[in-house]
C-alpha positions in Angstrom: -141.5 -241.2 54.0 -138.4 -239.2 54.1 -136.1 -239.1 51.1 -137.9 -242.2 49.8 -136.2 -243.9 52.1 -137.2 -243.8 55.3 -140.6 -244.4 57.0 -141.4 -242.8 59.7 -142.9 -245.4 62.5 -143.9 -243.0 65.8 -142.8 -239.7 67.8 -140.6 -240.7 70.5 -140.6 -237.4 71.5 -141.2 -233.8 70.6 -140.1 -229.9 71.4 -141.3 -226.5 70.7 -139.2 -226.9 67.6 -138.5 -230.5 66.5 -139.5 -234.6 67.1 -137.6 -237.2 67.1 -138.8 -240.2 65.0 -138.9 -243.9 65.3 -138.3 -244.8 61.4 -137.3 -247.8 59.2 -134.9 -247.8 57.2 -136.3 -249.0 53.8 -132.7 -249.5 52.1 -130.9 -251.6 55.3 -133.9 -253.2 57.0 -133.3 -252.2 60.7 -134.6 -249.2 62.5 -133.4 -246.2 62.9 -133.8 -242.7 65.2 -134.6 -239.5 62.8 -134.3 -236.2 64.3 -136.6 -233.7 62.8 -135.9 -229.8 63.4 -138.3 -227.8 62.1 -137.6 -224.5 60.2 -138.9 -221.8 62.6 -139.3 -218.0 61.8 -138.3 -216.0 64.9 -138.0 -212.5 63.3 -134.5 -212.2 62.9 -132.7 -211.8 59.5 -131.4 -215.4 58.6 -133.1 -217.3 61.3 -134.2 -220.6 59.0 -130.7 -220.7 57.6 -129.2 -220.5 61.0 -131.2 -223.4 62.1 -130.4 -225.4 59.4 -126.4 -224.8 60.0 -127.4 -226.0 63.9 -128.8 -229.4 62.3 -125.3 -229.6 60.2 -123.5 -228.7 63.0 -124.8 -231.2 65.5 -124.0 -234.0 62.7 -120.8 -232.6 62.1 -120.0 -232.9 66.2 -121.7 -236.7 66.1 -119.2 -237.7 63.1 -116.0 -236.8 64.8 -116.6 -238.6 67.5 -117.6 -242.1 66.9 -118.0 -243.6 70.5 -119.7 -246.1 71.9 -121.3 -244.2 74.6 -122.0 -241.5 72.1 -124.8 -242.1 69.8 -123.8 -243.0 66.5 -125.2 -241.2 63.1 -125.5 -242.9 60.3 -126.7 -240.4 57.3 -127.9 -236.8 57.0 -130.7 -235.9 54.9 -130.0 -232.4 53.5 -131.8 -232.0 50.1 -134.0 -229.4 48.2 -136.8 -232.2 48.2 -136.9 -231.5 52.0 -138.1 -228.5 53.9 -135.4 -229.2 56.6 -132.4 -231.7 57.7 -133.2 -234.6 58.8 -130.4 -236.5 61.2 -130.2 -240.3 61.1 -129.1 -242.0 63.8 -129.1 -245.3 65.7 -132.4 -246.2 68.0 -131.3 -246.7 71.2 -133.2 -249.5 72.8 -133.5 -248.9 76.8 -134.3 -245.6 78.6 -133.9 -242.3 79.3 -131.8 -241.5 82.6 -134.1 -238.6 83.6 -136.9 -241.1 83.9 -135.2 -243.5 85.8 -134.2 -240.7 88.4 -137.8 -239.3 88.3 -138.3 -242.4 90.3 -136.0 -242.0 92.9 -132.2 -241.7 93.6 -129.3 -244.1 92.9 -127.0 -245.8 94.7 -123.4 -244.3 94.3 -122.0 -247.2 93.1 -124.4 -247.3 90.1 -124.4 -243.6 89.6 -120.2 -243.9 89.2 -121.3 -246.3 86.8 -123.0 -244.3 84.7 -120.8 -241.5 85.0 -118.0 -243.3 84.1 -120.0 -244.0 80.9 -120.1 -240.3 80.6 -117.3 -239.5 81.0 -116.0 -241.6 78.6 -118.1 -240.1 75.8 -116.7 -236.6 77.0 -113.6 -237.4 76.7 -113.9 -238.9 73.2 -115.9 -235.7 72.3 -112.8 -233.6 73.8 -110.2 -235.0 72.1 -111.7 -234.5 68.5 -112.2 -230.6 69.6 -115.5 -231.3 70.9 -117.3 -229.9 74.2 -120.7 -231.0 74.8 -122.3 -228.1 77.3 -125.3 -229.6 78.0 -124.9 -232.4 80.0 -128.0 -233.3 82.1 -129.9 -236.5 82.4 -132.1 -235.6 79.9 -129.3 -236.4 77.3 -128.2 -239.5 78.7 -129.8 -242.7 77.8 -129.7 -246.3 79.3 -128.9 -249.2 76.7 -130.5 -252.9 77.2 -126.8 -253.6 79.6 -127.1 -250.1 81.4 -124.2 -248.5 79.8 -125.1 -244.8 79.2 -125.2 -243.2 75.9 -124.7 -239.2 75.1 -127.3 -237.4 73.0 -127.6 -233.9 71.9 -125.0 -232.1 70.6 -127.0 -229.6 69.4 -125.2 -227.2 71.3 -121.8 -228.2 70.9 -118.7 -226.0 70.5 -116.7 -227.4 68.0 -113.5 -226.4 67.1 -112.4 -224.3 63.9 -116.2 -223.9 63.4 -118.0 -220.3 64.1 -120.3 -219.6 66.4 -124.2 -219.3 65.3 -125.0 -216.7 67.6 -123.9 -213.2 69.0 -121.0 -212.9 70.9 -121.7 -213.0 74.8 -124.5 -215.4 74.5 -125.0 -218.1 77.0 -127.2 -221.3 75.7 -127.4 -224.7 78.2 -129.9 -225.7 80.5 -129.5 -222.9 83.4 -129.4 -225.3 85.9 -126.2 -227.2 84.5 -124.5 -224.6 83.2 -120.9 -224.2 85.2 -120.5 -220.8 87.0 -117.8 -220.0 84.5 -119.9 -219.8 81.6 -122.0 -217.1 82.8 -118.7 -214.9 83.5 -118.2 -215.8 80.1 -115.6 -218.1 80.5 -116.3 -220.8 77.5 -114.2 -223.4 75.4 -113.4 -224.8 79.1 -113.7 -228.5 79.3 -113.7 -228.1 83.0 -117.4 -226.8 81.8 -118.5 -230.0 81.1 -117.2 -231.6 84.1 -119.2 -229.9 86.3 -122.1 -230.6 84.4 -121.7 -234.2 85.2 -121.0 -233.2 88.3 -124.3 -231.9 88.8 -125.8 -235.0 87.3 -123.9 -237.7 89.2 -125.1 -235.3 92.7 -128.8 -235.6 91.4 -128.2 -238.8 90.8 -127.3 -240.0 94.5 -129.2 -237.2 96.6 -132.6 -237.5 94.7 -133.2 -233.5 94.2 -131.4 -230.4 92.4 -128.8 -228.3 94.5 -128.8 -225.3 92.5 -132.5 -225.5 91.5 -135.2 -222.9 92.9 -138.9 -221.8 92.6 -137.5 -218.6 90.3 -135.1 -218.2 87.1 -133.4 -215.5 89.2 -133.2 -217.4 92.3 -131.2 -220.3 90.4 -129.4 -217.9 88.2 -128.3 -217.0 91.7 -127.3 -220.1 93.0 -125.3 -221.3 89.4 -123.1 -218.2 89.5 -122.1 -218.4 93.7 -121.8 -222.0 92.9 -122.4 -223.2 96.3 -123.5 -226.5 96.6 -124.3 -228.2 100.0 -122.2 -231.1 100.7 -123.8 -234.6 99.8 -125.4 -236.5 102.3 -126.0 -240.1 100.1 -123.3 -239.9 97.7 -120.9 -242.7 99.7 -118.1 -243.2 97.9 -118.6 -240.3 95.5 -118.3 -237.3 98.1 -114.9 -236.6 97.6 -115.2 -236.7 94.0 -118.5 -234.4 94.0 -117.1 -232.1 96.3 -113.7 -231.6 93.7 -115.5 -231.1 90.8 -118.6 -229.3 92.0 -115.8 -226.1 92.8 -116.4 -222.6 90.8 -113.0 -222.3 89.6 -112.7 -225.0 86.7 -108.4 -224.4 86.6 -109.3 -226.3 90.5 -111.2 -229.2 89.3 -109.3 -232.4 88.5 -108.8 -233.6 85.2 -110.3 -236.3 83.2 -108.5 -239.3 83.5 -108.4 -238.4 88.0 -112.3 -238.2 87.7 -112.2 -241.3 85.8 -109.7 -243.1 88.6 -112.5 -241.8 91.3 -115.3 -243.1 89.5 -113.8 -246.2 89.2 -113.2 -246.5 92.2 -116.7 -246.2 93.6 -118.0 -248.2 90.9 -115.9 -250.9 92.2 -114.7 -251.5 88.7 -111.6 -253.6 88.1 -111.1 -253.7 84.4 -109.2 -251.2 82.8 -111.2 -247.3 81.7 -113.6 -247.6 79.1 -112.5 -244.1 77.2 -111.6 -244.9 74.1 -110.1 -242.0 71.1 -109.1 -241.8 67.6 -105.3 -242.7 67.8 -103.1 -239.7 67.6 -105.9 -237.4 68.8 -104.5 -235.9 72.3 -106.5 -234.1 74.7 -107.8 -230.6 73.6 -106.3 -227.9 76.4 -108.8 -225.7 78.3 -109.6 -222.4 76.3 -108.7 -224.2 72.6 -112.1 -224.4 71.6 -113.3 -220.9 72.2 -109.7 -218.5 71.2 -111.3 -218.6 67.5 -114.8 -218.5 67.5 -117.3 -216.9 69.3 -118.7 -217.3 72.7 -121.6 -220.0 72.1 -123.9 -221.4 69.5 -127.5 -221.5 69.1 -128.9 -224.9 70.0 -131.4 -227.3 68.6 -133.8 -227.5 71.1 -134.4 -231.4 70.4 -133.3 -233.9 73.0 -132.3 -237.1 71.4 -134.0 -239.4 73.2 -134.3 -242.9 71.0 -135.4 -244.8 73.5 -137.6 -247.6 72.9 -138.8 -250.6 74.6 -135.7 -252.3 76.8 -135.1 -251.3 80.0 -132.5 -252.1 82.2 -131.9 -249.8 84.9 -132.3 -250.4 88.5 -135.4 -249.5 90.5 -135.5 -246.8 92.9 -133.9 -247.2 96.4 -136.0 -245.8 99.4 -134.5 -242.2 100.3 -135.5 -239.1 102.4 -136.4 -235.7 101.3 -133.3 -232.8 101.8 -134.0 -230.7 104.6 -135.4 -228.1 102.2 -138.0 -228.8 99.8 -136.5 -228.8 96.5 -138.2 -228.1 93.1 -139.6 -231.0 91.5 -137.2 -233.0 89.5 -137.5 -232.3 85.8 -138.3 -228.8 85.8 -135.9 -226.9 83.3 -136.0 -223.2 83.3 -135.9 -221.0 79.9 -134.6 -217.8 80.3 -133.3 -214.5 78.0 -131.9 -211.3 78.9 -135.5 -209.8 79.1 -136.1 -212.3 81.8 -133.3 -210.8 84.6 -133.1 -207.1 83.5 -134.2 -205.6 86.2 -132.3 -208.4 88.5 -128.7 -207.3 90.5 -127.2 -210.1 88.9 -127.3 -208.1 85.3 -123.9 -206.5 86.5 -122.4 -210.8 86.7 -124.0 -211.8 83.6 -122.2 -211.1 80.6 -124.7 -211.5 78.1 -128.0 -213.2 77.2 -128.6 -216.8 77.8 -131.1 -219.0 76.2 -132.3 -222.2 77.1 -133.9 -225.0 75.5 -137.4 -226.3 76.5 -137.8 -228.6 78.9 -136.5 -231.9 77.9 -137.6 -234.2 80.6 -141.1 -235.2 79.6 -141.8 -239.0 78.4 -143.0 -240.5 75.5 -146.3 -240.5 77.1 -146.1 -236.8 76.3 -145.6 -235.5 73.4 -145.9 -232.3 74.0 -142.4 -232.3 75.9 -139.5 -232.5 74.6 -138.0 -236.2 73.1 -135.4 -237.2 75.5 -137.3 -239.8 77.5 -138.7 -243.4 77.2 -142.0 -244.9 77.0 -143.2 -244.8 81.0 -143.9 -248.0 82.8 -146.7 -250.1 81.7 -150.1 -248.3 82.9 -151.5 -252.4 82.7 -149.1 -254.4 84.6 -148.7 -257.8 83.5 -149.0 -260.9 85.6 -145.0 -261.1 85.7 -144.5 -257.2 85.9 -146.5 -257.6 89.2 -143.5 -259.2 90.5 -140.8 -257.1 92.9 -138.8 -255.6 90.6 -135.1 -256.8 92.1 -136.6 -259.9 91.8 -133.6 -262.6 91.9 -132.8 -266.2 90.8 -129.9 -268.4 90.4 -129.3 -271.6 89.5 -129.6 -273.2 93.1 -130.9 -272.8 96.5 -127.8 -270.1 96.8 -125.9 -267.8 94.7 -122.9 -270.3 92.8 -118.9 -270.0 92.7 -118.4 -267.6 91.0 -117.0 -268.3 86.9 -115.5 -266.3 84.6 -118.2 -264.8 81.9 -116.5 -264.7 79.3 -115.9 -268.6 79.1 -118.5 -271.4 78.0 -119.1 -272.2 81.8 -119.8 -269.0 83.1 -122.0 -268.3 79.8 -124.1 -271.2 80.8 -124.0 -270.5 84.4 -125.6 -266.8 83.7 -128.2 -269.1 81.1 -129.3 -271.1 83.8 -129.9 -267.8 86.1 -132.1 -266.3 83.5 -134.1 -269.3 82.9 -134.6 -269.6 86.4 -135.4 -266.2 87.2 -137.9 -265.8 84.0 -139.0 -269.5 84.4 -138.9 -269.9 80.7 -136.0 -270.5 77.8 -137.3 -267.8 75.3 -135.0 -264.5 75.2 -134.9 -261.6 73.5 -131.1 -260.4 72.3 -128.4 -261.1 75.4 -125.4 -259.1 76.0 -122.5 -261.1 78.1 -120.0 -258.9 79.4 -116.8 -258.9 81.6 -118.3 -259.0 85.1 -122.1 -258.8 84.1 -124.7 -260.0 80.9 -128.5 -258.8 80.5 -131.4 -260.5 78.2 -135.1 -259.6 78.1 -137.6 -262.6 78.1 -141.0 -263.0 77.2 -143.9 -262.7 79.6 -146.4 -264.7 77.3 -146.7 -266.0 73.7 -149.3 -263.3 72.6 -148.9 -260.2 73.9 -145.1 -259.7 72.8 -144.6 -257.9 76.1 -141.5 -259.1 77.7 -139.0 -258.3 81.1 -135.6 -257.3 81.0 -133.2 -259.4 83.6 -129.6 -258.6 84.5 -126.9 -261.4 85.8 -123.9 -260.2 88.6 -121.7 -262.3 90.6 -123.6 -265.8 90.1 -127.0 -264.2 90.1 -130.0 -263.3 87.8 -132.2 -260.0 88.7 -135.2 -258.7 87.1 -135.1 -255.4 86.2 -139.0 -254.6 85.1 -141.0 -254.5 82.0 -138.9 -254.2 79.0 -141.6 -253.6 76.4 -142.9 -255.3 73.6 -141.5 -257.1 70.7 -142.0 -255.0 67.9 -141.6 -255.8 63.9 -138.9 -258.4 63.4 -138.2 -259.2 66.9 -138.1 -262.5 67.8 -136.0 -264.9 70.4 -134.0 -267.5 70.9 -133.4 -270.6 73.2 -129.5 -269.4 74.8 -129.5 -272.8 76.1 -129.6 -274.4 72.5 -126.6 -272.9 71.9 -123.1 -275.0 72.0 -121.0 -272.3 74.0 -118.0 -274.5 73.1 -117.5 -272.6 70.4 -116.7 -269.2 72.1 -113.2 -270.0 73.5 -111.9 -270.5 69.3 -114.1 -267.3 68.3 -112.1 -265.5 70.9 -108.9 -266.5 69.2 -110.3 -265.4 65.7 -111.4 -262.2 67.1 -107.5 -261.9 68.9 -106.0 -263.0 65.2 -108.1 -260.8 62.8 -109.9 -258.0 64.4 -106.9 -255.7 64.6 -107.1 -255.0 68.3 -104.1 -256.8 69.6 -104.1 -255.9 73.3 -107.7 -255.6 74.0 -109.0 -254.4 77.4 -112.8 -254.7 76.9 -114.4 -257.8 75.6 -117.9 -258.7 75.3 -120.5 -261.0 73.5 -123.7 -260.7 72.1 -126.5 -262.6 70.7 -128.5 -261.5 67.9 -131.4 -263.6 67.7 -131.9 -262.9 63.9 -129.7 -260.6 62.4 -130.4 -258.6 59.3 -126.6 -258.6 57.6 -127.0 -262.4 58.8 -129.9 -263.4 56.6 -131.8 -262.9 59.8 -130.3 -266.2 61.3 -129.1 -266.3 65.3 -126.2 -264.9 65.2 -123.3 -264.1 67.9 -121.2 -261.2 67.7 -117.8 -261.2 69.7 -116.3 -257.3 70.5 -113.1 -256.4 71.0 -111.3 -252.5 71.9 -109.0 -250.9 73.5 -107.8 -247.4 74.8 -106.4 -246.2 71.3 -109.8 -247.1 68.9 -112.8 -248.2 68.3 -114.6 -251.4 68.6 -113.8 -254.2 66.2 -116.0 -257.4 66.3 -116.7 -260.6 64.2 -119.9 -262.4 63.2 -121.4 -265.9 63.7 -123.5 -268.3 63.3 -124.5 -270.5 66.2 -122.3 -273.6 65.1 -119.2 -271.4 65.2 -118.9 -270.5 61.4 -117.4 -266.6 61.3 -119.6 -264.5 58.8 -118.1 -261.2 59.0 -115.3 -259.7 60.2 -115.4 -256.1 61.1 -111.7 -255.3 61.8 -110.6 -252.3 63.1 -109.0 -249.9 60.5 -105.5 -248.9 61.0 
């Protein structure tokens, strides 16, 4: 028990200096990710007291932000009844994107996607002062609907605070960090662009450009910065081919990259990115004119992923003409570790890296920034293709608009076919797509997550198993009739006036809802966060969650 009020359920991963916790939260009944950094002695003068600002300062970096492709923090736990600071944060249900590309590359349009996702986050993070500088797929997550979530901040340069470590130091994971960091070159948000760069490139090509057998060798290959041109990236060369450029001042901004990803997502809505009002875009160079070079990092990836997974299966793909190193191999490296290199007269300074961060749950002894793996006992329905698709006919139907009762029961219908039952887990219904999980059997718990685009249900794979409260709900039962006059209550009291991004989901017993079904209709737009409304299945509103002015 932590701070007599949280119990601490299972590891969902863990470092060589911290785990990350599934825990319950004994005061607001739901479940919550704790991040646990443990006090380590490393010789120097100060060390425990340095960690514990890294712990503030990653909370402090979470707070500003408030995003939802960032992952939210609810409380810190800071208190001389504890050795350490705890952080609390929300559990993301779905998976880790490292293990989903462990199993094979992307197709572009779902890699754009995803970065779009991240992008999104970085741009929030930006324009609250905040760069990230450790973007890799170990620090992205999958929710139940596939939108991406940013973790770890641990590392993050935040304006008007100091540095944590000696002036010239570089930390990252050496095989993300941009060629202008190790010229020492930081407080860029270029920087973090081609990070995801890098990430949306592994993504589509299946294998690390810059990655080699040796520290050195891919110490060499970040700082010439020359990565070969894509071979499977489709509609995302030109983008990876602007932003994967040494010189960051060359790189296009945020909102082109955004325009590109778009673009070869096939998206039609308008961007995701959403910012505190009246917080502008931070210029390159802000961040780092008052502070010094970097800041130690917590080592901890914050990987709360549990049970739902959504993301696609792996697409058949063909090795690059060279054989890569194996995906998920981080390097950790020091000055010690490239003395006697030639490249000592490029690098500026030290650089230390984090442990690697891309083991599972199934692993503990890696770092938390992964899911639970795939089901070592495959059920009778997890035997099934995964891709596996259904409809509510002999072929795909007209296509309806989600968001109305019609196209809500249309995307019903495709799930029950598709699962060949009416149980479901919670359902999201979005725009232009909606997800559930249903139940494999009645004992077991275990159940399969299923995805609905363009008039058709597909199953995604196993999703897990029902855990603790979790329960389900018959979507048919419910009289979708009621959603067009929710809408206009959500348009009249939620504050958001000319919303861009709507969306729906379906909680099938709600805590703040005295654990009755309960929908929940979201609204936001570019200028602040997400506002939404509560209620029950007859159409009563229970809460109202307006956005503040």
């Amino acid at each position: 028990m932590v701070d007599g009020r949280f119990e601490l359920l299972e590891p969902l991963g863990s470092g060589g200096m911290g785990t990350v916790w599934r825990a319950y939260d004994l005061a607001l009944h739901r479940e919550v990710a704790l991040k646990e950094v443990r006090a380590t002695d490393d010789g120097t003068a100060g060390s425990t007291g340095v960690q514990r600002k890294r712990v503030l300062r990653e909370a402090r970096a979470l707070a500003r932000i408030g995003h939802p492709n960032v992952v939210a923090i609810h409380h810190i736990v800071d208190s001389p009844a504890t050795v350490h600071p705890w952080i609390v944060m929300e559990l993301v249900r779905g998976r880790g994107l490292a293990d989903q590309l462990a199993l094979g590359p992307m197709e572009p349009a779902r890699a754009a996607q995803i970065g779009r996702g991240v992008l999104a986050a970085l741009r929030a993070a930006h324009a609250v002062g905040v760069l990230h500088r450790d973007i890799k797929p170990a620090n992205v997550l999958l929710r139940e609907d596939g939108s991406p979530v940013l973790t770890d901040f641990g590392i993050a340069a935040i304006d008007g605070l100091n540095g944590l470590t000696s002036t010239g130091s570089v930390v990252g994971s050496l095989d993300y960090v941009a060629p202008e960091r190790l010229d020492g070159q930081e407080g860029h948000p270029a920087s973090d662009l081609w990070s995801l760069g890098l990430l949306l490139y592994v993504a589509v090509e299946g294998y690390h450009p810059l990655r080699r057998d040796t520290t050195v060798g891919t110490l060499a290959a970040v700082l010439k910065g020359e990565v070969p041109p894509p071979r499977r990236a489709g509609a995302l060369t030109a983008l990876l081919q602007a932003l994967l450029v040494t010189d960051p001042n060359r790189r296009p901004a945020a909102e082109q990259v955004d325009r590109m990803l778009a673009e070869a997502s096939g998206a039609v809505v308008a961007p995701p990115y959403t910012a505190a009002a009246g917080s502008p875009p931070i210029e390159p160079a802000h961040i780092s004119a008052s502070q010094p070079v970097t800041h130690a990092h917590s080592p901890v990836s914050q990987s709360m992923t549990h049970a739902r997974r959504s993301a696609p299966q792996p697409i058949t793909h063909t090795p690059p003409p060279w054989p890569p190193t194996p995906p998920g191999r981080n390097h950790r490296w020091t000055a010690a570790g490239v003395a006697s290199a030639v490249l000592i007269a490029v690098v500026v300074a030290a650089v230390a890296l984090r442990p690697d961060s891309t083991g599972s749950q199934a692993n503990p002894t890696q770092s938390a920034g992964t899911s639970q793996p795939l089901s070592a006992n495959p059920s009778p329905s997890s035997e099934r293709p995964s891709g596996t698709t259904a409809a509510t006919g002999s072929a795909a139907p007209a296509a309806v608009e989600l968001l109305t009762p019609d196209g809500i029961r249309q995307a019903i219908a495709a799930f029950e076919t598709a699962s060949g039952g009416k149980e479901f887990t919670s359902a999201s219904f979005h725009q232009t797509h909606a997800s559930t999980g249903a139940p494999i059997d009645t004992e077991s718990g275990r159940y399969d997550n299923y995805t609905y685009r363009d008039g058709v249900a597909t199953r995604q794979g196993p999703g897990g198993t029902l855990t603790g409260g979790d329960t389900t709900i018959q979507l048919s039962s419910i009289d979708w009739d009621i959603l067009p006059e929710l809408f206009r209550t959500a348009d009249e009291k939620l504050g958001v006036p000319n919303a861009t991004t709507r969306y729906v989901l379906v909680d099938p017993a709600w805590t703040f809802n005295n654990n009755r079904p309960t929908i929940k209709v979201y609204l936001s737009d570019d200028y602040g966060g997400t506002a939404y409304l509560a209620a029950d299945t007859d159409g009563t509103v229970v809460k109202i969650y307006a956005r503040e002015r």
